[in-house]
N, C-alpha and C positions, 0 to 999 in steps of 0.2 A: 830340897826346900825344907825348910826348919819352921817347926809350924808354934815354939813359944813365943813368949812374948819377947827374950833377949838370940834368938836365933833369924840366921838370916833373912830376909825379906825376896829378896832377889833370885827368883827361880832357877834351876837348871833348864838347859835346852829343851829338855825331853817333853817339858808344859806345852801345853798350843798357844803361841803367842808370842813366845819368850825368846823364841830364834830371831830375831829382825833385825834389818841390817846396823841399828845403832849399837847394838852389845856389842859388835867388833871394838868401836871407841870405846868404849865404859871404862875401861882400865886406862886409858891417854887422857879420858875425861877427869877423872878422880886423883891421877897422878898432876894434874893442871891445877886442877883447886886447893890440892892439898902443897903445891908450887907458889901458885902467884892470887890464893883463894879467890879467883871469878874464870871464868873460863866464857865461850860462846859457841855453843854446839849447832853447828850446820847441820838438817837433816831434811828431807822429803819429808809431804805427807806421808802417813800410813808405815814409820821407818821404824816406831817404837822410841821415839824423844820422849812422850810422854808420860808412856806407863812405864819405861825402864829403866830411864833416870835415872826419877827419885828411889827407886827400889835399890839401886846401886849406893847414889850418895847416903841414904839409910842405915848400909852397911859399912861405910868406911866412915863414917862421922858420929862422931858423939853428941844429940839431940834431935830436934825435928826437923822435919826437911818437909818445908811450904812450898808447895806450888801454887800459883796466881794465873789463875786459866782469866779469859777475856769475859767469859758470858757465862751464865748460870747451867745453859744446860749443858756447857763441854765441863763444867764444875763436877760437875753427879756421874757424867758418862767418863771423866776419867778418872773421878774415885771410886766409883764403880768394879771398871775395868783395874786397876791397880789392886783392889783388895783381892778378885776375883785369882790375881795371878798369885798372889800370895794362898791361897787355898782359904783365906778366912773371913767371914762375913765383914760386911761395913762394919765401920763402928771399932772393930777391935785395935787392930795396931796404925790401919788406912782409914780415914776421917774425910769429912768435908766439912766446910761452913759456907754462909752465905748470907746473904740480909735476912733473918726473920727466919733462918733453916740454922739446922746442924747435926752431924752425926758423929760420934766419938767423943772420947773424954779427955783425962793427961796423959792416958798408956799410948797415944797417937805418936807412931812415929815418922808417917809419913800423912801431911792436912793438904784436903787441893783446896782451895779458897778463889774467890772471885778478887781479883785484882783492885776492885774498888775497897771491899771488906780488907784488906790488904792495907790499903792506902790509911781506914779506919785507927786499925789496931797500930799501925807507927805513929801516928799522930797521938794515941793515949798513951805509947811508953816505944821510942825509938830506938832502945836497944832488944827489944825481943828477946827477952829471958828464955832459954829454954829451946829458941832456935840457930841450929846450925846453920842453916841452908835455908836459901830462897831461889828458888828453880822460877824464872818472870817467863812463861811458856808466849810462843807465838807472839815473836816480837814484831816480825816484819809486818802483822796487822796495823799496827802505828794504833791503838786506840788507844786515848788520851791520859786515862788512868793508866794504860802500861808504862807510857812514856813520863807520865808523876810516879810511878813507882820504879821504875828503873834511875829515874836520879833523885830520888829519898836514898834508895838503897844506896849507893855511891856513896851519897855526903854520908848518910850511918858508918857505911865501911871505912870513911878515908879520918871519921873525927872520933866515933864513938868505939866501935868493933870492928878492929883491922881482923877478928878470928872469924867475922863473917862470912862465908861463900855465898858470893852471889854467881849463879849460871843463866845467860840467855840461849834464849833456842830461838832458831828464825828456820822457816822454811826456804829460803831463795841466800845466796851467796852473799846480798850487801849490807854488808856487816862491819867497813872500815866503822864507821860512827858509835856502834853499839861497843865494839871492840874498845876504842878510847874512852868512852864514860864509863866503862867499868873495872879499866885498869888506873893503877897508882902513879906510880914511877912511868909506868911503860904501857901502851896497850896489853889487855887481857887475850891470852890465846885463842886461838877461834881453832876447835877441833871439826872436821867434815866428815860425818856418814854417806859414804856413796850406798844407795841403795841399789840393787840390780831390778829395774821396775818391768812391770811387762807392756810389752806395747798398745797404746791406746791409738785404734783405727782413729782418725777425725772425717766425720761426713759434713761436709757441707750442704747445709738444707735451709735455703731464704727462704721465707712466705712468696706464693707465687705474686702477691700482690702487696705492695710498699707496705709496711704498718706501723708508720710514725708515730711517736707517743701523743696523742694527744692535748689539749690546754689542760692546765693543769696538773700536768705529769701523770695522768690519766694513763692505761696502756690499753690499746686500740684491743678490741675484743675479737677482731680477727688473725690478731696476733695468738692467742688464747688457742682459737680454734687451732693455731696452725702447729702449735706446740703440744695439744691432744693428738692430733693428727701423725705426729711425726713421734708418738710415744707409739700408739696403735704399730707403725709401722716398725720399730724398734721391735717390740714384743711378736712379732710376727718374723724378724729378721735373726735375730739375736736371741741368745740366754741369758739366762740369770734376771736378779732383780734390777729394775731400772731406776735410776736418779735424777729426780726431774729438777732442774734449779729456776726459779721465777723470785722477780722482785719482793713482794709483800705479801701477807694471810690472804688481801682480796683475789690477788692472783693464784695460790693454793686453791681455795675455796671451789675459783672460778676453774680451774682445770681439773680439781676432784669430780665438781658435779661432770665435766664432761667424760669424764672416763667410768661414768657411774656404773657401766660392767665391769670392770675388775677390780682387785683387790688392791684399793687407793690409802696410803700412809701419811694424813699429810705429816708435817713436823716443821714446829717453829716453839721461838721462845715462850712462847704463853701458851702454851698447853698446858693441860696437868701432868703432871711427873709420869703417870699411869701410861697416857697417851706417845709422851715423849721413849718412854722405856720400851713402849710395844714398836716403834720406829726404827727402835737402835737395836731391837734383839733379831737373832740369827732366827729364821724360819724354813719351815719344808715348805708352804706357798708360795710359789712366786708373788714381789711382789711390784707396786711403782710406790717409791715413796717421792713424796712434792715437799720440797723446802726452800728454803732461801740460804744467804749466803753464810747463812749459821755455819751448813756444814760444806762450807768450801776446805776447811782445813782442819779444824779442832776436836772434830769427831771423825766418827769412824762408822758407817752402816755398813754392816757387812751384808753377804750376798750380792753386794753391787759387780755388775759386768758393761751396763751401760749407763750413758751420762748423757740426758736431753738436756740441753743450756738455751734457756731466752735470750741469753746475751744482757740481760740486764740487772741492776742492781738498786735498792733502796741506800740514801746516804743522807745523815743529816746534814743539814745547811743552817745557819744564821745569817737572816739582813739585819747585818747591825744596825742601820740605819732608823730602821721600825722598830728594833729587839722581837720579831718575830723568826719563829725557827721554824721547818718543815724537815720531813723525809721525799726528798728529791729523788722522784726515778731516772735514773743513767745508763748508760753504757758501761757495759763492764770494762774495766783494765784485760789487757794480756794477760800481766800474770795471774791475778782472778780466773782468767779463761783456763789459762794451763792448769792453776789448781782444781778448779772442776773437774777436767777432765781428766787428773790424775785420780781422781775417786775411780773412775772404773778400772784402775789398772792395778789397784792393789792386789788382789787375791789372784786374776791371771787375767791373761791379756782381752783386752776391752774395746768398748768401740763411745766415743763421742758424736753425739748428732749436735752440731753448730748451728741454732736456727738465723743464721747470717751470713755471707758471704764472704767468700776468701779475701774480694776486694776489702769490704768494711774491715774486717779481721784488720789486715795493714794499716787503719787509719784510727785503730783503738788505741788508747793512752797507752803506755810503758805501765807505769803503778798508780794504783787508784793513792787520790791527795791524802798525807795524814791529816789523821782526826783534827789535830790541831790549828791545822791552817783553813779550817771548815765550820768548826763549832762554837756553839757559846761556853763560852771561857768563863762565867759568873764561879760557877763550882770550883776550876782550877785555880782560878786565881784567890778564890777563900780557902782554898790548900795550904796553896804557895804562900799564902798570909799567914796562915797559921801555924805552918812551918819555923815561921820566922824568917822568910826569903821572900820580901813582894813584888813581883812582878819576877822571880823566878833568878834574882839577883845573887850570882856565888852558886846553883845550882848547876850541874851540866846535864841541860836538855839536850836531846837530839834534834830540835827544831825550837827556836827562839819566836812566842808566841806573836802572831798578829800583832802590830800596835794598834790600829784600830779595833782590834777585837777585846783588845786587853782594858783598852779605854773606857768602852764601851763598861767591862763586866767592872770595871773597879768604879765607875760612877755608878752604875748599879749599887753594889756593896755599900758605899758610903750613903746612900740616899736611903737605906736600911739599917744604917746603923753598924754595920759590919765590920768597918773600916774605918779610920780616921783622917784627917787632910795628908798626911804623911803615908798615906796605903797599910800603915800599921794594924794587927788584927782589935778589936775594942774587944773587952770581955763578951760584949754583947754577939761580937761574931765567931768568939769560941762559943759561945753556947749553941748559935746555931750551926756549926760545925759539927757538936758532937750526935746531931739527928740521922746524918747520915744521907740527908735526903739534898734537892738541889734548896741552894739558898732562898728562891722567891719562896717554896714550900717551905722553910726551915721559919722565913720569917712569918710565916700566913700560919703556923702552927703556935710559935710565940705570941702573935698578937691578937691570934682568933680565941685563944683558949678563954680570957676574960670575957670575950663580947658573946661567943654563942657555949659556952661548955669544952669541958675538956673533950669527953669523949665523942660529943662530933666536930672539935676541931681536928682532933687523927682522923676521923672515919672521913670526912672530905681530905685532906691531906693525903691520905694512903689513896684515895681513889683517885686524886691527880697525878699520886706518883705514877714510873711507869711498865711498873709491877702490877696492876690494877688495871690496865685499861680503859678505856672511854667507850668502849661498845658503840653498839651500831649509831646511833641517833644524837644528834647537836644538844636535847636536855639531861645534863649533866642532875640534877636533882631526882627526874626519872632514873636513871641509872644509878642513883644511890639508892632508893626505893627499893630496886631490883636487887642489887648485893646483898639489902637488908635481906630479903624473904628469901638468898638462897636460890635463887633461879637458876645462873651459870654454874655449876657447883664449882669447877676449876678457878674461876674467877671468885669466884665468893671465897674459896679454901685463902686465894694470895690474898686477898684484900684485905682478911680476918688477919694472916699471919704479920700485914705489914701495919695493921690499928694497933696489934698486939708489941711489936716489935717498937711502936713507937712510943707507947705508954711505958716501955722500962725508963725506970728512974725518972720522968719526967713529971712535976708535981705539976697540980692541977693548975696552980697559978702561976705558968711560967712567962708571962707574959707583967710587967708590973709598969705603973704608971700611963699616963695617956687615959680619958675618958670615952670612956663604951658607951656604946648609941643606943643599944639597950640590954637589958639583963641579962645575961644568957639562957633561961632558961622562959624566957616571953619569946622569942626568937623564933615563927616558923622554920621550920627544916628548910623548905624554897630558898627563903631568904636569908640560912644560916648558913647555906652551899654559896650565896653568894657574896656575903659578907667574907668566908676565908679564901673564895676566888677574886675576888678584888684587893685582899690584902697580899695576895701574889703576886696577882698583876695589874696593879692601878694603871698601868700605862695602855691596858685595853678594856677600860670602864667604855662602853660605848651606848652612844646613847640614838634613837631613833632618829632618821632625818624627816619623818614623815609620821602622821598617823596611821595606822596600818603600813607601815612601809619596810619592806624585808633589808633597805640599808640605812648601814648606821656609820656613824663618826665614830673613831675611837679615839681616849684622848691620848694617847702616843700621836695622832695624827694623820692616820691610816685608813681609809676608808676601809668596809666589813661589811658582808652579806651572808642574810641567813639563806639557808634551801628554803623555795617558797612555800614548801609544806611542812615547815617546820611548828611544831605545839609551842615554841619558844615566839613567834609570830609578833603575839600582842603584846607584849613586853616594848615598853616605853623606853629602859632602860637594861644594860645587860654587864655582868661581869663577866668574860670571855679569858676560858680558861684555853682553849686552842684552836689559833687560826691560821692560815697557811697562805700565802698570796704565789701565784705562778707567778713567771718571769711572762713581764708584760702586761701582767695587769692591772692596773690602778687601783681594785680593791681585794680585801684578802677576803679567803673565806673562812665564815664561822662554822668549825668542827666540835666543841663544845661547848658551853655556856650555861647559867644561871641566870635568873630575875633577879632584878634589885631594883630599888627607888632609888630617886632623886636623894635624899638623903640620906641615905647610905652610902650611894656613889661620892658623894661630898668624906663623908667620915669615912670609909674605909681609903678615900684618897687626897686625905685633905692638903698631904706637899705639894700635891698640885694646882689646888685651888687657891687662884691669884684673881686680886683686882688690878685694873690698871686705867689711865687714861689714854686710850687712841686717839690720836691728831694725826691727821695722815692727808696727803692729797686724792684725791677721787674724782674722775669723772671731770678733771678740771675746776675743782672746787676745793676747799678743804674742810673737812668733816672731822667733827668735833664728838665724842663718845666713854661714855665711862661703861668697860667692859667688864664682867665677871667672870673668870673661863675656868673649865677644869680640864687643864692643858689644852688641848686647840679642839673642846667643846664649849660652845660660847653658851653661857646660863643665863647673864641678865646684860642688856644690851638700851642703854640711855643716854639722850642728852647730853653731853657737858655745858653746865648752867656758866662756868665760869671756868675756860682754858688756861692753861699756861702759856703767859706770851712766849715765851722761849721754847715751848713746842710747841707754838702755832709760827713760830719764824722758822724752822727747823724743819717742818711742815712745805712750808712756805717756798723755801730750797729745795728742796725734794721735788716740790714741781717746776719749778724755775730747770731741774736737773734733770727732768723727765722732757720737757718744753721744748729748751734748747733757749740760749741766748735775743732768738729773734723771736720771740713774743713780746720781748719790750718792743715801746716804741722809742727806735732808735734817729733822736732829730740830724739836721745837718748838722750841727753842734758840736753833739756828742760823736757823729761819726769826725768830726775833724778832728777833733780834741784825743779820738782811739788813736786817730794815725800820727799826729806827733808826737803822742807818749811812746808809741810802737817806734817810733824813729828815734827818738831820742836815747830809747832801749838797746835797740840793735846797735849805734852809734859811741854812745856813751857809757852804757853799762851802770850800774849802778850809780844812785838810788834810784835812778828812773826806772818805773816797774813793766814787770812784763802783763801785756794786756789780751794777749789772747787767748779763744775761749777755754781751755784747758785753765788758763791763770787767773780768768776772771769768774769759773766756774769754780774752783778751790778759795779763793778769798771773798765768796763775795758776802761776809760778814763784816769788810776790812771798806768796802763800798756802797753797797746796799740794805745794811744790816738795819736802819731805822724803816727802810722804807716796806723789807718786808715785812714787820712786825706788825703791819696794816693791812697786808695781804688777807683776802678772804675768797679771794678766787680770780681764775684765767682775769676776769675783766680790771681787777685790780692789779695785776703785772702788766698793762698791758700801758695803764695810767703812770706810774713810775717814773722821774724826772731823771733819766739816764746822766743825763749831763750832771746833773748835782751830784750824782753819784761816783763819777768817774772824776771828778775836781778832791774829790777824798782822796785820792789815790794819789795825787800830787806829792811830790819829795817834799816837804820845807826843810834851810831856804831855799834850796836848789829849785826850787819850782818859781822862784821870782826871776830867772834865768829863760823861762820857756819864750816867752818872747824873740829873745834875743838866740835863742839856738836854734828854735824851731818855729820861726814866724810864721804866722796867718800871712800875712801881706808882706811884699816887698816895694819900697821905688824903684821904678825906674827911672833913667833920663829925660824922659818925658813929663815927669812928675807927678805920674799916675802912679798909685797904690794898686799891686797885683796881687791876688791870691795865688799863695803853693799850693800846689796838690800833692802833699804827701800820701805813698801806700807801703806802708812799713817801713824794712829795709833799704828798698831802693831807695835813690837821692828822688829828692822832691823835682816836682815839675811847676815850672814858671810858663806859662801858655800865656803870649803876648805882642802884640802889631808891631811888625819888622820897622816902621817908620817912628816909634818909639822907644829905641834904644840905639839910633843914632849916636855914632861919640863915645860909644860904650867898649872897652878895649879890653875890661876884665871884667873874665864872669865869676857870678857870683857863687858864695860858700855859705853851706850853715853850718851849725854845730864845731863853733867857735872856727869855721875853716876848713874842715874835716870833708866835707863832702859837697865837693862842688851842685850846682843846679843845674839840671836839666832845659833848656829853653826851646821851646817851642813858639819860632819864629813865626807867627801867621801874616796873611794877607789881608789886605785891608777886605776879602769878604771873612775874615776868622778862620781862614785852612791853614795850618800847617805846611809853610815853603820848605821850611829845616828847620831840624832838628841837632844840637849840638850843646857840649860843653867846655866848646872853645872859643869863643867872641873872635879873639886874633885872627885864627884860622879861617874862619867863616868867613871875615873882611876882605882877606885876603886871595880867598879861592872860590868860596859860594857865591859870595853876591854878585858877582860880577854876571854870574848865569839867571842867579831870581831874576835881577833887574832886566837883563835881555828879554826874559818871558814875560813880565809883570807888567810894565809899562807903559807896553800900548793897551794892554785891558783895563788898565788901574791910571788913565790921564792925571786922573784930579789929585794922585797920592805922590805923592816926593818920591823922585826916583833919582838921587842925583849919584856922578859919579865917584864922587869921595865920598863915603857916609860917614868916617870920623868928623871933615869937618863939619857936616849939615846938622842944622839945630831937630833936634828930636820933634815929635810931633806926634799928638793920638787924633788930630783932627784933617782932614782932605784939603786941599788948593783949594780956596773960591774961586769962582767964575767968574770972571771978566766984563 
């Protein structure tokens, strides 16, 4: 090991550390990039991908060599661990950066960087003066910023700097995908460290009693106990320090206090660096350290021998539909499982307690969803815009983002200003790009800074970021209270770092035009929290539905409740900076918040504040309303003095459409006049229109249009002169023709006028006394001929003898049997035995 500044980096075996099974590849790795410059190195947790690397491509390449870890604290533990191996403190030749952090200067020749900070620095200058190497660590995570930075880096490599190496590392073998977006010509090589791992026991150990997550993605607290209980019995069974994996800080928290006898480590991303270091360093105490899925792969705690796993996991989610986001408790994936319990098997062989059963085990997903197909996309896609690629167009991602998701975040963007009808970036969404922070923030920092001050439009800003925390309690103003005076020290030190971090280069008024509601420096703090939390998110201005009443309307359209014992209570009105809704439940909940007024909620959300006139039917009536709403919070709610006919007819349809056709009143009339249009339809086809209710529910502007523009309610459709309505409908001239193709009446021989009974389609019916169509030798047709009649031969009491559409026939075969039967019942009616010759007749024999 070469300990100047121009000597090598990359240790000899003889270091502790330095032996691990990826050195074998180092030399197939660096022969690969220095080939086809990208390579993608398969390796196991715990294999040495991370810290041995870059210390390798250091030495064969001329510049820096970037690493891009997922999360801040695998940032620090493997520039940490990297400088460590080189014998020389942080800072000297091994760096780190990170939002609002950094260690080292230009003598850096190995930077581990957080991925997003990453994404930063291309976007200010995408050719990276100065670096050789971009090492994109722990791909198979899929989180979202890798996947924006593994195809920035591509398009860099294939347009700007073909001398760029780009290397992925994944822990797990699937890698066709990664392999194609980082090669040119051809897929990039995919080199594999086989590690020889030592064997990890798995114990299966359910709760002896079910412990379903509860509403809310709550985790049942006997789960908790069951997972203390089964650490006890570890440490009682087993050596070494133990690994306990649980969802969230609450769950930490919750199985620290239970194991309050022994020496409890928790570790997650928000600790203080202090606490986080004391997690990660090698100890003579045995210990248990509790985290989350931080360190499923990207770290390394040594002393581990055993691995307690809940089996479950924190994941964010967006309902697009609301634009609310939560952290969703789940079930872990397999491979999740597997990398857990590859932690206890680093250092020698290990034992996993699975607090789940072998059966569940088999019914866990394959791989937990990328980030991608999960998240809100607002940030990605003001990437991808900024890039000059919107909606990700000409880039190769590994997964082509949501189109509802995408939709979602690019009307976002444009209703901010960010974007233009085109998805194009406006200056105005480079500027908020270059904050760093997510858009709603980027733009509540732009347009808070005039209304309440500069500097508490960062210090609320950084407190919503999510570097900052929200602390225990729903009043988000309390909690800025509290970072003031230094309470949390951890939390105060990042809060300070990211107010600090956001004041570089950002002048006071970056925020111009648009009028402020009031000065910024008249501005209670309360209400100065809530003014740049409603310029975040106007879409959960929510306002009480009650007085004293813990639920509220938000104008996204969401209903929200506060905890009943919330100090936020009396507030009338709320700017809600985070609420989360379970599956299932109709209202979200409110997790932080601000006061605001009525008019504030107006001006900090004034896109959304519309008038309009509601005309609507109701209750059988039609209701007339001129409404004030701040999105679907209704503010002022009146009268209309003076409707629009044309949406009180509109109105008017709408209940005719709800009704259904038979609330008119439908005369004999107009039902004969439906059935010969209907016949004449089926028959003859056009112009004669189609009248059934499907056809007379789409036109009926074309037939009823004067009469509903009178409509004021059920009683007035009810009045409606159907018949007048359906004579509009008429062809001209062809409707001077109805007569004659679709008669009301026909003669008969008799010289009696009959009524047809038409029912659509079928041929009409002639229902008429056998003794009156004597003589009669051809039946009749209508529709110019088309469609014979139906006749329906009655008796002189009006039944039905026969029924036929053949007269000839009839003559010739039926009657001869009517009249056998008929005759002696029916004396006084003409029975004779020729009916062609006998003269017709609708009247009986006199009597004698």
């Amino acid at each position: 090991m070469v300990g100047d500044r121009r000597g090598a980096l990359l240790p000899d075996v003889s270091v502790p550390g330095a032996d691990l099974p990826v050195r074998a590849v180092l030399p197939a790795t660096t022969e690969a990039v220095r080939s086809h410059g990208a390579a993608v190195l398969v390796a196991p947790p715990g294999s040495g991908k991370t810290s041995l690397l870059p210390l390798a491509l250091a030495d064969a390449l001329e510049g820096t060599v970037v690493v891009a870890e997922p999360r801040r604290m695998a940032t620090r533990a493997a520039a940490t661990r990297l400088a460590a191996l080189t014998g020389e403190p942080l800072g000297t030749r091994v760096g780190y950066a990170m939002r609002g952090e950094r260690r080292g200067g230009k003598d850096l020749r190995v930077e581990v960087v957080t991925t997003g900070l990453l994404v930063r620095r291309l976007q200010q200058d995408p050719e990276l003066p100065g670096v050789a190497a971009i090492v994109i660590d722990e791909c198979h995570e899929r989180h979202l910023d890798a996947d924006l930075l593994l195809a920035f880096c591509a398009d860099v490599r294939e347009n700007l700097r073909d001398d760029l190496v780009i290397v992925a590392t994944s822990a797990t073998a699937d890698t066709v995908r990664l392999s194609r977006v980082l090669g040119t010509d051809a897929p990039a090589p995919v080199i594999t460290a086989t590690a020889t791992a030592f064997d990890v026991e798995v114990e299966w150990a359910p709760p002896p009693v079910a412990a379903p997550l509860l509403p809310g993605g709550r985790v049942d607290p006997r789960l908790l106990d069951h997972v203390a209980a089964v650490v006890e019995r570890a440490l009682t069974e087993d050596d070494g320090d133990v690994l306990v994996f649980v969802p969230g800080e609450a769950e930490i928290g919750g199985v620290t206090r239970r194991l309050a006898g022994h020496n409890v480590l928790p570790l997650f991303g928000r600790q203080s660096r202090s606490e986080q270091d004391r997690a990660l360093a090698p100890s003579d105490e045995r210990r248990v350290v509790v985290t989350t899925s931080v360190a499923e792969s990207s770290l390394t705690v040594p002393g581990v021998r055993v691995v307690v796993d809940s089996g479950l996991s924190r994941e964010p989610r967006t309902d697009q539909s609301r634009g609310l986001g939560a952290l969703v408790t789940c079930r872990v994936s397999r491979s999740s499982a597997e990398q857990r319990a590859g932690r206890a098997g680093r250092e020698a062989p290990g034992r996993v307690y699975r607090c789940w059963s072998r059966t569940d085990h088999a019914r866990l997903e394959d791989h937990a969803a990328p980030e991608i197909a999960i998240a809100d996309l607002a940030a990605f896609a003001l990437d991808l815009a900024a890039w000059g690629a919107p909606g990700g167009d000409g880039l190769a991602l590994l997964d082509a983002p949501p189109t509802p998701a995408m939709s979602a975040a690019t009307t976002l963007l444009r209703s901010f200003g960010a974007l233009d009808d085109g998805g194009r970036i406006t200056e105005r969404g480079r500027r908020m790009a270059r904050f760093g922070v997510h858009p709603r923030l980027a733009r509540a920092l732009l347009d808070g800074t005039p209304r309440v001050g500069a500097a508490r439009a960062r210090e609320v800003v950084a407190l919503l970021s999510d570097d900052a925390g929200g602390g225990a309690g729903d009043d988000l103003p309390a909690r800025w209270r509290a970072l003031r005076r230094g309470e949390d020290r951890g939390a105060t030190d990042r809060w300070r770092r990211e107010v600090e971090r956001l004041g570089r280069g950002a002048p006071d008024d970056v925020a111009r035009g648009g009028r402020a509601l009031h000065r910024g420096d008249e501005v209670p703090d309360d209400l100065a929290a809530g003014i740049v939390v409603g310029l975040a998110y106007p879409d959960r201005i929510a306002r009480a539905r009650g007085t004293g009443s813990v639920s509220y309307q938000m104008s996204g359209g969401t209903g929200a409740a506060l905890d009943a014992r919330s100090p936020l209570r009396p507030a009338t009105w709320l700017a809600v900076a985070v609420a989360d809704r379970a599956p299932g439940r109709a209202d979200a909940r409110i997790r932080s918040a601000a006061p605001i007024d009525e008019a504030t909620a107006r001006e900090v959300a004034a896109d959304l504040v519309e008038t309009s006139d509601r005309i609507r039917w109701d209750d059988d009536r039609i209701v007339t309303r001129r409404v004030e709403s701040l999105g679907a919070i209704v503010l002022n709610d009146v009268p209309l003095a003076r409707p629009d006919p044309l949406l009180v007819q509109a109105a008017a349809r709408d209940g005719l459409r709800r009704s259904g056709l038979s609330v008119l009143r439908w005369s004999q009339g107009a039902l004969a006049l439906r059935e010969r249009l209907a016949f004449c339809h089926a028959h003859l086809g056009a112009p004669w229109p189609a009248v059934d209710d499907d056809a007379l529910m789409a036109g009926l502007d074309d037939w009823l249009g004067p009469e509903l523009a009178a409509v004021r309610d059920g009683r007035d459709l009810a009045r409606i002169d159907v018949l007048s309505g359906l004579r509009r409908l008429l062809p001209w001239p062809a409707a001077t023709r109805l007569d004659e193709l679709a008669p009301e009446r026909l003669r008969v021989p008799s010289g009696s006028q009959v009524r047809l009974t038409y029912d659509g389609a079928e041929p009409p019916v002639l229902a008429v006394k056998l003794q009156e169509v004597f003589g009669w030798t051809a039946t009749p047709a209508v529709a110019d001929g088309r469609v014979p009649v139906v006749l329906h031969l009655l008796s002189p009491a009006r039944r039905p003898v026969a029924i036929t559409s053949d007269l000839t026939s009839f003559w010739q075969q039926g009657y001869s049997q009517v009249r056998a039967d008929l005759r002696g019942r029916y004396p006084r009616h003409p029975w004779p035995e020729d009916p062609l010759a006998a003269a017709p007749t609708a009247r009986p024999t006199r009597r004698r």
